[in-house]
C-alpha positions as a Markdown table, in Angstrom:
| # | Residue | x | y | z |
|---|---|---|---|---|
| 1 | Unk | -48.6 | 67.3 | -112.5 |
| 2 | Unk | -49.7 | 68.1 | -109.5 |
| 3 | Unk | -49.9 | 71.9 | -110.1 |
| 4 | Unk | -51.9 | 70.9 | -112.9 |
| 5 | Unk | -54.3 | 69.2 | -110.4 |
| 6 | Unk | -54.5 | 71.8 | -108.1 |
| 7 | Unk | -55.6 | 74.3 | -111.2 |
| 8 | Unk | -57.9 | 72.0 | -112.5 |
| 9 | Unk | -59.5 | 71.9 | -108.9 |
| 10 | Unk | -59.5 | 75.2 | -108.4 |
| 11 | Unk | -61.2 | 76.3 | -111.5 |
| 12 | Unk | -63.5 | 73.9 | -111.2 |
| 13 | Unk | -64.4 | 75.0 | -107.2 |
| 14 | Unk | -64.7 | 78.6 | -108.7 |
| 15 | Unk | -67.2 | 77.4 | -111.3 |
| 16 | Unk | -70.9 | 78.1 | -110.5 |
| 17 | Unk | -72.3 | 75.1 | -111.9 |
| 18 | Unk | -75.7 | 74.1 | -113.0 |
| 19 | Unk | -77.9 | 71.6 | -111.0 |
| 20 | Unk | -81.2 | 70.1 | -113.0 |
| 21 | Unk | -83.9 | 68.8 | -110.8 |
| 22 | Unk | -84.4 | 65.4 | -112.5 |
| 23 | Unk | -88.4 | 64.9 | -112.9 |
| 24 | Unk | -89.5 | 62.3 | -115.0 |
| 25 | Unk | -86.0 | 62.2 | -116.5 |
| 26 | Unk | -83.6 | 59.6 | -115.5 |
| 27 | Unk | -80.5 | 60.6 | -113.4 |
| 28 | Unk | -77.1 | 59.5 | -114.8 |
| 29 | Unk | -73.5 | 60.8 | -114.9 |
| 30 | Unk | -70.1 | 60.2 | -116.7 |
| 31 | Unk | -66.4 | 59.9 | -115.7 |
| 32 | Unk | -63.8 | 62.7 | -117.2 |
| 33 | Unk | -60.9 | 60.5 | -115.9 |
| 34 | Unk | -57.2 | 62.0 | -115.7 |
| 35 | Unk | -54.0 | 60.5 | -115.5 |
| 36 | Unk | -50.3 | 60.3 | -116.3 |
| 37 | Unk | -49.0 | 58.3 | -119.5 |
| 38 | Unk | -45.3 | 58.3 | -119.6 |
| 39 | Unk | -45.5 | 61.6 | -117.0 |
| 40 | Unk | -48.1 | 63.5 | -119.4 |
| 41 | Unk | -51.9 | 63.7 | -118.5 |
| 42 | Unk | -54.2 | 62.0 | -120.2 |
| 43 | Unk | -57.9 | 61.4 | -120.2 |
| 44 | Unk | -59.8 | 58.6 | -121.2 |
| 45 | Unk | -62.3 | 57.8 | -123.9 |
| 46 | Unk | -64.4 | 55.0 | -125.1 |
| 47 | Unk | -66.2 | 53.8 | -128.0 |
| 48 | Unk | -69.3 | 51.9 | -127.4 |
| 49 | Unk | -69.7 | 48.0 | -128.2 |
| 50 | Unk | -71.2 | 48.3 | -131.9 |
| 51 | Unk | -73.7 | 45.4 | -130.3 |
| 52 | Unk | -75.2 | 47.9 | -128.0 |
| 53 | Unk | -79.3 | 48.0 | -128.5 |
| 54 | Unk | -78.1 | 52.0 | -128.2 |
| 55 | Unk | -75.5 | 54.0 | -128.9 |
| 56 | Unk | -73.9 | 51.5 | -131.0 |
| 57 | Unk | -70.2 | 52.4 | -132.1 |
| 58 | Unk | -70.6 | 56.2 | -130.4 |
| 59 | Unk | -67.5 | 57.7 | -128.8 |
| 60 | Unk | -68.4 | 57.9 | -125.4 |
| 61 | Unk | -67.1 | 58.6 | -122.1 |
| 62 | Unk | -67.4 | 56.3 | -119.2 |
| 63 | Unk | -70.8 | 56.6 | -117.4 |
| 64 | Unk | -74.8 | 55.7 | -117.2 |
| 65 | Unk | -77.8 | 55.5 | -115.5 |
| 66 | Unk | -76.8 | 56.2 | -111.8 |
| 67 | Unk | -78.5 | 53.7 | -109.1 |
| 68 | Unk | -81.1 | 55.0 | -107.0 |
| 69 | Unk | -79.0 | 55.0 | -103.5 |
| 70 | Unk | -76.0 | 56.3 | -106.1 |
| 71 | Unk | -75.1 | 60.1 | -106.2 |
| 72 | Unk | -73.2 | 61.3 | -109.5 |
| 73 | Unk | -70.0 | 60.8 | -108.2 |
| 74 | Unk | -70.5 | 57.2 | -106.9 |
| 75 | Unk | -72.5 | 56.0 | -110.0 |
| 76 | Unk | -69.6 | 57.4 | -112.2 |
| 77 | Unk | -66.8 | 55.5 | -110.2 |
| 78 | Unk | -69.2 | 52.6 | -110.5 |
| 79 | Unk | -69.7 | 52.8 | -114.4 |
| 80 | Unk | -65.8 | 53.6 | -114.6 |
| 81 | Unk | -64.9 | 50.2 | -112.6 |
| 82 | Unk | -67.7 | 48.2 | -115.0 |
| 83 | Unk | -66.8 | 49.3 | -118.7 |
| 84 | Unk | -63.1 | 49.8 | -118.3 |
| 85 | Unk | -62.0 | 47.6 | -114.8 |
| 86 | Unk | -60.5 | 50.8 | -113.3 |
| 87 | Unk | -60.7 | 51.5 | -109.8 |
| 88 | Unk | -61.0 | 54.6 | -108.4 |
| 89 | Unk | -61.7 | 56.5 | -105.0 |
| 90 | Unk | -64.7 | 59.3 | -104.2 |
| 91 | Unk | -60.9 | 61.4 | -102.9 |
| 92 | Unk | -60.2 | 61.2 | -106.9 |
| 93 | Unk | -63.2 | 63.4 | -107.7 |
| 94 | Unk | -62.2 | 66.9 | -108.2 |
| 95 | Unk | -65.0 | 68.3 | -109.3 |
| 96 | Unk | -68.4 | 68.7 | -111.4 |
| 97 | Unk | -70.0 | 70.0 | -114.4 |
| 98 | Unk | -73.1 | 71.3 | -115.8 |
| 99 | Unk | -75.8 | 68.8 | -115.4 |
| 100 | Unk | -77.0 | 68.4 | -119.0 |
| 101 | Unk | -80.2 | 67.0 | -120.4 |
| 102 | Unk | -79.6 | 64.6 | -123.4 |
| 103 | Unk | -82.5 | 63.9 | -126.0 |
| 104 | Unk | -82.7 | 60.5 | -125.0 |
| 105 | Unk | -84.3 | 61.9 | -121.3 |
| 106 | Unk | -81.1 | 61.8 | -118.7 |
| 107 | Unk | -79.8 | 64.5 | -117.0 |
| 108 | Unk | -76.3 | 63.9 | -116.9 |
| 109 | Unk | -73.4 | 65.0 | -114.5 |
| 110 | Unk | -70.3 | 65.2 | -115.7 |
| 111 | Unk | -67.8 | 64.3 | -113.3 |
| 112 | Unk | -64.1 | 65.0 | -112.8 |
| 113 | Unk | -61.5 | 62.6 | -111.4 |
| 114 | Unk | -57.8 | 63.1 | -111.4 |
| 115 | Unk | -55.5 | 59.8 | -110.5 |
| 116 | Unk | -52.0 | 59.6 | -109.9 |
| 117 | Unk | -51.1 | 56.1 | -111.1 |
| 118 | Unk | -50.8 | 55.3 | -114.6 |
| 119 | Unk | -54.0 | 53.3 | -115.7 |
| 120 | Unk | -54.9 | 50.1 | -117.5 |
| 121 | Unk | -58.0 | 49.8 | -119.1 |
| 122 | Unk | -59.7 | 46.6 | -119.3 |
| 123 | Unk | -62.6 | 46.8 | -121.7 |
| 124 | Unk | -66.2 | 44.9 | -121.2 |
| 125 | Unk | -66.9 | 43.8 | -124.7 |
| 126 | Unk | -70.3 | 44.2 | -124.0 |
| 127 | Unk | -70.0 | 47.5 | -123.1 |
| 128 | Unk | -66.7 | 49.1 | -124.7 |
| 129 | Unk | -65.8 | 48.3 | -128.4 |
| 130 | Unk | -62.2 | 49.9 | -127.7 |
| 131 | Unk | -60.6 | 53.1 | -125.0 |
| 132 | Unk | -58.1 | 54.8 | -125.4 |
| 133 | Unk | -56.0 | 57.3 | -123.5 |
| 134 | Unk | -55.8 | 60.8 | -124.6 |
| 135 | Unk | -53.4 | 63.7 | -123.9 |
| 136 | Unk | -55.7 | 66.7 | -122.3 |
| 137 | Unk | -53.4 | 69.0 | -125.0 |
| 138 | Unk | -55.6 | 67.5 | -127.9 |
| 139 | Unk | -58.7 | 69.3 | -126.8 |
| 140 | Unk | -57.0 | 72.3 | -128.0 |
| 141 | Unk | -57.1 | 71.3 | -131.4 |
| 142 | Unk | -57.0 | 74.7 | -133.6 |
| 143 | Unk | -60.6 | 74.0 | -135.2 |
| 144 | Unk | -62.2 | 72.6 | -132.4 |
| 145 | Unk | -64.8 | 72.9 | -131.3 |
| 146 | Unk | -66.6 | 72.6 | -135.1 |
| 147 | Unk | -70.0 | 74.2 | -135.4 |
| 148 | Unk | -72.2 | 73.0 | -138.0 |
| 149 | Unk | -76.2 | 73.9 | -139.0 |
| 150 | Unk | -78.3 | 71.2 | -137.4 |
| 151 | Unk | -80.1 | 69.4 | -140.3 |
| 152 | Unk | -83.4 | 69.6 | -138.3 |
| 153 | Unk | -82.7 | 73.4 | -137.3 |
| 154 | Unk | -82.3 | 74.6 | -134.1 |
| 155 | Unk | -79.3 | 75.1 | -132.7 |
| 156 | Unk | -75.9 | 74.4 | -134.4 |
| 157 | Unk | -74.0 | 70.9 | -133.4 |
| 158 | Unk | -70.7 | 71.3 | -131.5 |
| 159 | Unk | -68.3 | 68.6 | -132.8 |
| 160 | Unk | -64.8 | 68.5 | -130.8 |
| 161 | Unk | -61.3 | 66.5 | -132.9 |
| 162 | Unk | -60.7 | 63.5 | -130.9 |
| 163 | Unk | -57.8 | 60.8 | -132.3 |
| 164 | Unk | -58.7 | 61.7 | -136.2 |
| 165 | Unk | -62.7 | 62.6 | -135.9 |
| 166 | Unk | -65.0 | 64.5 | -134.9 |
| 167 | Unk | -67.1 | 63.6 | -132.0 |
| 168 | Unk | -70.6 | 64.4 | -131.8 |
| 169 | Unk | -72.9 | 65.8 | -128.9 |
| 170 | Unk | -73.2 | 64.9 | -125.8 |
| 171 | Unk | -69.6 | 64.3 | -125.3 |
| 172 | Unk | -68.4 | 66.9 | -127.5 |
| 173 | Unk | -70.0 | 69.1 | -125.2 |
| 174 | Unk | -69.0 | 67.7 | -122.1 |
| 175 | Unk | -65.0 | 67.4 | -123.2 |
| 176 | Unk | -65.4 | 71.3 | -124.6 |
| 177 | Unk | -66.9 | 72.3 | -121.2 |
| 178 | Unk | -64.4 | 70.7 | -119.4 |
| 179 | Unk | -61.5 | 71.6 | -121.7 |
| 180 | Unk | -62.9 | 75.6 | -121.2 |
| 181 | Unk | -63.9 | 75.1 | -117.4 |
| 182 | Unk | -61.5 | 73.4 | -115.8 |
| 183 | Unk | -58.3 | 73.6 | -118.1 |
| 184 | Unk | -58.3 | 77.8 | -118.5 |
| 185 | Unk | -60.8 | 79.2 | -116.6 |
| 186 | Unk | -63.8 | 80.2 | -118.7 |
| 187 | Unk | -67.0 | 79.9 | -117.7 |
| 188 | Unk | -69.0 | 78.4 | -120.4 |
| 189 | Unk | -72.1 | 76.6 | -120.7 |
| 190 | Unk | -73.3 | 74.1 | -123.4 |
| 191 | Unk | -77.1 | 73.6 | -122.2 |
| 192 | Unk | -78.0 | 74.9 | -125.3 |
| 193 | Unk | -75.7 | 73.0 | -127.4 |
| 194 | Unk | -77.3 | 71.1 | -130.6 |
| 195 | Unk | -77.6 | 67.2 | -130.7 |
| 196 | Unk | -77.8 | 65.1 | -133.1 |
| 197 | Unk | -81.6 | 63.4 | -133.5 |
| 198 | Unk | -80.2 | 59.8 | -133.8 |
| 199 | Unk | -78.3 | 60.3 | -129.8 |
| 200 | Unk | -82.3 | 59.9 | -128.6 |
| 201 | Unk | -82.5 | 56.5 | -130.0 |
């Protein structure tokens, strides 16, 4: 596990990320939270409350709108604590990703944590409908990630196979950028990635 860690940081250090100024944009970031399940690694995603004004029912990962004293990395442990009651430390940060610009006007950063204690996730029902825990291996899934023609044109929509489906932009994006990034190496960006025109509501 641990040489798995030190990889992950590593690639991640080596990656020449992008930072967005945030202008009238709102800043906000989201948790890409590691850890061991019965001694394998895992990562963690949600599905929103289906009584969410929006985003209702979207597979997510943990995050928001970060405070305005809050960097990325402290408004992402913040979010983490909030929707799923896990703790964790600014040491458990291991790195960051592109900062991408959603349609609904954030710029998000994607941030990286790596813990070694097995996790329980406690779920705020008025946040989280449900979270699992997800083996890192999945993101290799032979067809992912899925490009299809946007309906509104433009460019295509990534989709990555998460737990039976196929998850739409923004966190398809950010789990394919981190699954090319920081697990082999490749520098990839997904700025230009296509998003669905319902994820600005």
């Amino acid at each position: 596990m641990q040489v798995l860690r030190a990889r992950l940081a590593a690639n991640l250090a080596g990656f020449p990320r992008l930072a967005l100024e945030v202008g009238e944009r709102r800043r906000a970031a989201v948790a890409i939270v590691l850890s061991p399940v019965g001694g394998v690694p895992h990562y963690v995603l949600t599905r929103r409350a289906l009584t969410m004004r929006r985003g209702a029912g979207n597979y997510a990962l943990p995050g928001g709108n970060a405070d305005p004293h809050e960097d990325a990395v402290d408004a992402a442990l913040r979010e983490t604590h909030e929707e799923l009651g896990v703790r964790l430390k600014r040491a458990d940060a291991i790195g960051l990703l592109d900062d991408f610009v959603t349609l609904g006007g954030h710029v998000v950063t994607p941030v990286v944590f790596w813990t070694d204690r097995e996790l329980t996730l406690i779920p705020d029902p008025a946040e989280v409908h449900e979270a699992w825990q997800n083996p890192i291996t999945d993101l290799d899934h032979p067809e992912s990630p899925r490009r299809e023609d946007h309906p509104d044109g433009g460019e295509p929509i990534l989709r990555m196979y998460v737990r039976g489906q196929w998850v739409n932009p923004p966190t398809a994006a950010w789990l394919y950028q981190f699954r090319e990034v920081a697990l082999h190496g490749r520098h990839t960006r997904v700025g230009t990635v296509g998003q669905p025109s319902w994820t600005a509501g």
